[in-house]
LODO-447694 format. One record per residue (C-alpha): x, y, z; residue number from 0. Coordinates in steps of 0.1 Angstrom, whole numbers, plus 5000, padded with zeros to 4 digits. Layout:
REM residues N
{{X,Y,Z},NUM}
...
REM end
This chain:
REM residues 325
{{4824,4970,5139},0}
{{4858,4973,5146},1}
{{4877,4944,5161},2}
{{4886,4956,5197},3}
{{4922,4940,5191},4}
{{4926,4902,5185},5}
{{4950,4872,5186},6}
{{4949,4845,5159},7}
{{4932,4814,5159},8}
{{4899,4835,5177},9}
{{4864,4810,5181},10}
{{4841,4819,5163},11}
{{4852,4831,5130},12}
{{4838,4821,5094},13}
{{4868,4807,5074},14}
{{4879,4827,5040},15}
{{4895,4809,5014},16}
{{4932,4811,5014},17}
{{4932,4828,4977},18}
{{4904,4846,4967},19}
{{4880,4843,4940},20}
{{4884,4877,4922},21}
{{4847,4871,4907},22}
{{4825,4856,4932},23}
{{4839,4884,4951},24}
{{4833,4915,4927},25}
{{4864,4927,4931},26}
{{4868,4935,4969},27}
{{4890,4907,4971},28}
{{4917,4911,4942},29}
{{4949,4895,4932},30}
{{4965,4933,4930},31}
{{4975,4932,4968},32}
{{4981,4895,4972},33}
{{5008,4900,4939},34}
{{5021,4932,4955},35}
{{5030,4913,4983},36}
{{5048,4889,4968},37}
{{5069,4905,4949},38}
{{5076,4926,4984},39}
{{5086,4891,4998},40}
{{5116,4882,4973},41}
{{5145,4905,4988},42}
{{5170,4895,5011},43}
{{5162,4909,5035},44}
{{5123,4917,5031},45}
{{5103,4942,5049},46}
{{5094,4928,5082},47}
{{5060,4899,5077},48}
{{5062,4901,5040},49}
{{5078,4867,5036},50}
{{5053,4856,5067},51}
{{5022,4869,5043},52}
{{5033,4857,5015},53}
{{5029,4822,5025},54}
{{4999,4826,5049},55}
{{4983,4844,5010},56}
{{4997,4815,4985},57}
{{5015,4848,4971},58}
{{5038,4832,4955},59}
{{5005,4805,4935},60}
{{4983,4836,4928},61}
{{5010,4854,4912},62}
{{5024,4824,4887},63}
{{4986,4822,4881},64}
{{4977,4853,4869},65}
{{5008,4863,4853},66}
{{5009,4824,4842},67}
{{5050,4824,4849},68}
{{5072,4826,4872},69}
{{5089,4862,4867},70}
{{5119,4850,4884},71}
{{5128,4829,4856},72}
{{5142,4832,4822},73}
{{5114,4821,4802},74}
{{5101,4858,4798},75}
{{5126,4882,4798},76}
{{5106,4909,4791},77}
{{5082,4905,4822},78}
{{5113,4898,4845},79}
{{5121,4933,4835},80}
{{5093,4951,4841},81}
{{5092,4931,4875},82}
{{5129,4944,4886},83}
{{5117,4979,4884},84}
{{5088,4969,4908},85}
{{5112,4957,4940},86}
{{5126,4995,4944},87}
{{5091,5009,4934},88}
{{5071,4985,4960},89}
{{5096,4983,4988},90}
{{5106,5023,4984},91}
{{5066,5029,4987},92}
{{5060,5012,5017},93}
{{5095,5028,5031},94}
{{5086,5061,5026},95}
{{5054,5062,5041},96}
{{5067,5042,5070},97}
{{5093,5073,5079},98}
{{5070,5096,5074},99}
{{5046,5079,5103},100}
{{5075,5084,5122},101}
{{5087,5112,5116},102}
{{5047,5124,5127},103}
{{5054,5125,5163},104}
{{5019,5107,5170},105}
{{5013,5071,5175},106}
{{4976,5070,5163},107}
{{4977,5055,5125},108}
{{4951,5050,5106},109}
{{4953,5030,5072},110}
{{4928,5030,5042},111}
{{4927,5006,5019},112}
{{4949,4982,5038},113}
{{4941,4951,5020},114}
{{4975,4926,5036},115}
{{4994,4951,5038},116}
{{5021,4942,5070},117}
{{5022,4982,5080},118}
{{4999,4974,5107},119}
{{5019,4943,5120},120}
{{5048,4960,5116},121}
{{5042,4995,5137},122}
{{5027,4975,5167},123}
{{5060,4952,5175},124}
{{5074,4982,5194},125}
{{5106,4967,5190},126}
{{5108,4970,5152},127}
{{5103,5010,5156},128}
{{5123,5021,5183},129}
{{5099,5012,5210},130}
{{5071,5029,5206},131}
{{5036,5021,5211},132}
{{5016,5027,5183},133}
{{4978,5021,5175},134}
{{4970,5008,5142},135}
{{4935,5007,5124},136}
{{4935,4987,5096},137}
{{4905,4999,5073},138}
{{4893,4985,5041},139}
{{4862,4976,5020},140}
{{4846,4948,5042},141}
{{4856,4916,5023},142}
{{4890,4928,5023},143}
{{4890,4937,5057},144}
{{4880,4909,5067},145}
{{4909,4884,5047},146}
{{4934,4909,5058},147}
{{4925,4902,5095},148}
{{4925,4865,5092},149}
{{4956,4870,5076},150}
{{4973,4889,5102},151}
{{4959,4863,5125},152}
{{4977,4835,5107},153}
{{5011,4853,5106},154}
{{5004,4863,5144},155}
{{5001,4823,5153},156}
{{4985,4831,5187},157}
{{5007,4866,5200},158}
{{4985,4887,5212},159}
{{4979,4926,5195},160}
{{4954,4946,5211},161}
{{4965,4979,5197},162}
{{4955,4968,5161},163}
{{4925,4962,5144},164}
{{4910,4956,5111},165}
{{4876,4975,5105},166}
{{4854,4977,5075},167}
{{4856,5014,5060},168}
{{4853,5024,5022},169}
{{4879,5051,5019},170}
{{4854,5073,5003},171}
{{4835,5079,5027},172}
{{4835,5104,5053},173}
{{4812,5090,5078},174}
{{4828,5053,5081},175}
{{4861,5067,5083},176}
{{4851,5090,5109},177}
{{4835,5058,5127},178}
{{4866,5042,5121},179}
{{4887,5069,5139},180}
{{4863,5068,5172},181}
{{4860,5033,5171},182}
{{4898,5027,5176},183}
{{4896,5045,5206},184}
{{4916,5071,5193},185}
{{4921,5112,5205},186}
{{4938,5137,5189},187}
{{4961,5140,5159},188}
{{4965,5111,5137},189}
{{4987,5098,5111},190}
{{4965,5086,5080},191}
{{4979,5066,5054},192}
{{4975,5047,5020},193}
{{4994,5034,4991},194}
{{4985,5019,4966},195}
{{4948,5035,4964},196}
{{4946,5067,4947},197}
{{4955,5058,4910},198}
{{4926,5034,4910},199}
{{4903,5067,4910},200}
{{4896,5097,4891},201}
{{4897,5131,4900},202}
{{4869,5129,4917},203}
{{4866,5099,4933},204}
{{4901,5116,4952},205}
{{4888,5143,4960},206}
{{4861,5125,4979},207}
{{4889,5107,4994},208}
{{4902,5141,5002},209}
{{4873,5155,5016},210}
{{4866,5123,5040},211}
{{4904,5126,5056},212}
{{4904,5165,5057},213}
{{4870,5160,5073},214}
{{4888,5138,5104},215}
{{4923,5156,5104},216}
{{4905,5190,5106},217}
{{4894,5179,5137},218}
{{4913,5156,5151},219}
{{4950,5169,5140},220}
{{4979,5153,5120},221}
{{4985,5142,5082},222}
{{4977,5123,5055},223}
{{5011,5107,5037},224}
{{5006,5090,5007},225}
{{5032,5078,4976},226}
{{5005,5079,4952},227}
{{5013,5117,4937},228}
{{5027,5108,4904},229}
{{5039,5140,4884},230}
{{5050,5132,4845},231}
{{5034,5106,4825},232}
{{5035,5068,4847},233}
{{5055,5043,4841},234}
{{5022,5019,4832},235}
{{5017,5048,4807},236}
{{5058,5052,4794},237}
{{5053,5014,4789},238}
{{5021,5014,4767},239}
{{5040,5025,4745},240}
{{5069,5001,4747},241}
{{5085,4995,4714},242}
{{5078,4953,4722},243}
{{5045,4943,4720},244}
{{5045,4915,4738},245}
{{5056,4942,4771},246}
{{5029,4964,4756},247}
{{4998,4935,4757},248}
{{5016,4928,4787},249}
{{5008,4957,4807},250}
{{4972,4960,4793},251}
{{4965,4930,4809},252}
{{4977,4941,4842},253}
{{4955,4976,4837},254}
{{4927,4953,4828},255}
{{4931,4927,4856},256}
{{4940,4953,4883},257}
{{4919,4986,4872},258}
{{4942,5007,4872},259}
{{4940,5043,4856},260}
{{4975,5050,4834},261}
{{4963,5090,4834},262}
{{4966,5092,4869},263}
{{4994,5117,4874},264}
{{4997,5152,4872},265}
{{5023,5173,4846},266}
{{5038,5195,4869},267}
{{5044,5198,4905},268}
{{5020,5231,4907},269}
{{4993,5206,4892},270}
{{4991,5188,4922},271}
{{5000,5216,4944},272}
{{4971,5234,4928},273}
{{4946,5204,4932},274}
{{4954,5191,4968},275}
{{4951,5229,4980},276}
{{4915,5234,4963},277}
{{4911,5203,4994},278}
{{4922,5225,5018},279}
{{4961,5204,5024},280}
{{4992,5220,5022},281}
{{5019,5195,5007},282}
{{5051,5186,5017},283}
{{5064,5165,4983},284}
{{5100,5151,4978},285}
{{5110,5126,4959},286}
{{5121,5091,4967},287}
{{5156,5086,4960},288}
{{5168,5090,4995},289}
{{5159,5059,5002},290}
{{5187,5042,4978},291}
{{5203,5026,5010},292}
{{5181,5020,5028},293}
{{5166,4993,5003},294}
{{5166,4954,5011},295}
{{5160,4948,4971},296}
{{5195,4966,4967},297}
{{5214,4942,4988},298}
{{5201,4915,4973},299}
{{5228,4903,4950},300}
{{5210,4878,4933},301}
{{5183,4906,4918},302}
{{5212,4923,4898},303}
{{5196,4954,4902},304}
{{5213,4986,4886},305}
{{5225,5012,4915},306}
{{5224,5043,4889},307}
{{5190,5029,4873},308}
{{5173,5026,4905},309}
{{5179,5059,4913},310}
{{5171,5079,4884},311}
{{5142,5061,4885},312}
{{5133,5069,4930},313}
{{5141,5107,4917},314}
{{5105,5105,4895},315}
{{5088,5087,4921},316}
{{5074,5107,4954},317}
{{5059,5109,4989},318}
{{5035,5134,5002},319}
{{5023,5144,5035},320}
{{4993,5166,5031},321}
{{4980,5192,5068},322}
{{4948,5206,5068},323}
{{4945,5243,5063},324}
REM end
């Protein structure tokens, strides 16, 4: 069941360990998001509640653990590399999916996968996005959903949200998505949106994806935006076959650690044209480097990051936002 909105600190609640156990929870509960967020939490200035997650997730613990460093430092020049690329990458993601839920016109959004992501805090302080009043469901696999909530309740410290809520829903499936949808309270068109998701699956396991949102939006009305189109060969896949291999083992562990799938792109644009319209979406795809000022991580002295670098590299990265036909 969805939770009909909440404020932190609620009675009643079974307490979740502040960082995960990836095995005892098989998986539903992963470092992946908790790292993601992190490293999301570094810029000056951050996206607004990623420095307020970070410490309510240890982010900053779980990611020296599993990458046994800290990536900020000297002592592995090689990973503090592959890092810098991810601060436009991660920050640009969320960024782009964000104006695209504006530029929507509806206030209804509807998140898979949400993990702790702060999306959902985010979109419900109407004064962060130009006063509106937008209603957020968080979804997510159900141990997931359920750390993200406390989560959000932590950062929250008591302030009241009823227009957001965290409920249990496996993006892959049609029928708790659509229970999500109803159980938000929700009517008409809706803004669905992920990132982060889709290159953990296969072709098919996106197409059921597929199927499950063109099942609500053919209904209810609205999109589906998501940053996860890749067209060329991913940058987890260009740096497989990095000439160190030190990066190289590198990177295999996070594939191994994080499961994620390096063949997950397509090698044109009329690929994944082609395959999102045998779902029944049209696709409205542009790239990301747009975005190049609007970037906290580019501001940030102290990161050093490359202006010229950082955009060659937004112009092979992309957003979608897919209609029903």
């Amino acid at each position: 069941m969805a939770e009909p909105g909440f404020s932190a600190g609620k009675a009643g609640m079974d307490p979740v360990e502040p960082v995960p156990d990836v095995e005892t929870e098989n998986d539903e509960v992963g470092p992946t998001a908790i790292i993601v967020g992190y490293i999301r939490s570094v810029p000056e200035p951050a996206l607004p509640y990623a420095k307020e997650m970070a410490r309510v997730t240890h982010a900053k613990e779980v990611t020296e653990h599993f990458l046994h460093t800290d990536f900020q430092s000297d002592e592995n020049p090689q990973l503090k590399s592959v890092i810098s690329g991810g601060f436009p990458m991660l920050e640009g993601r969320y960024l782009s999916v964000h104006n695209e839920i504006m530029r929507a016109g509806n206030n209804q959004v509807l998140e898979l996968a949400s993990g702790i992501n702060t999306r959902g805090l985010h979109l419900t302080k109407p004064e962060l996005v130009g006063g509106r009043n937008f209603n957020v469901c968080c979804t997510d696999l159900p141990k997931m959903s359920k750390y993200g909530r406390m989560k959000a309740e932590e950062v929250l410290a008591g302030e009241k949200r009823e227009n957001l809520r965290y409920t249990p829903a496996s993006a892959t499936s049609a029928e708790q998505l659509r229970a999500a949808y109803d159980q938000s309270g929700f009517s008409g068109p809706v803004t669905i949106a992920n990132e982060g998701l889709l290159m953990y699956f296969d072709d098919d396991g996106v197409r059921k994806i597929g199927k499950a949102v063109h099942g609500i939006l053919s209904e209810s009305g609205g999109v589906w935006t998501t940053p996860d189109i890749s067209i060329g060969e991913s940058r987890i896949a260009q740096l497989l076959k990095h000439p160190d291999e030190n990066v190289r083992k590198m990177i295999q562990n996070f594939i191994d650690i994080f499961g994620l799938n390096p063949d997950s792109y397509f090698k044109t644009e009329e690929d994944a044209r082609d395959f999102y319209d045998s779902m029944g979406f049209s696709m409205d795809l542009k790239t990301r480097e747009y975005l190049i000022d609007s970037l906290g991580c580019m501001k940030d002295k102290k990161l050093g990051l490359d202006r010229d670098r950082v955009i060659q590299s937004l112009q092979s990265q992309y957003i979608a936002t897919l209609s029903p036909r």
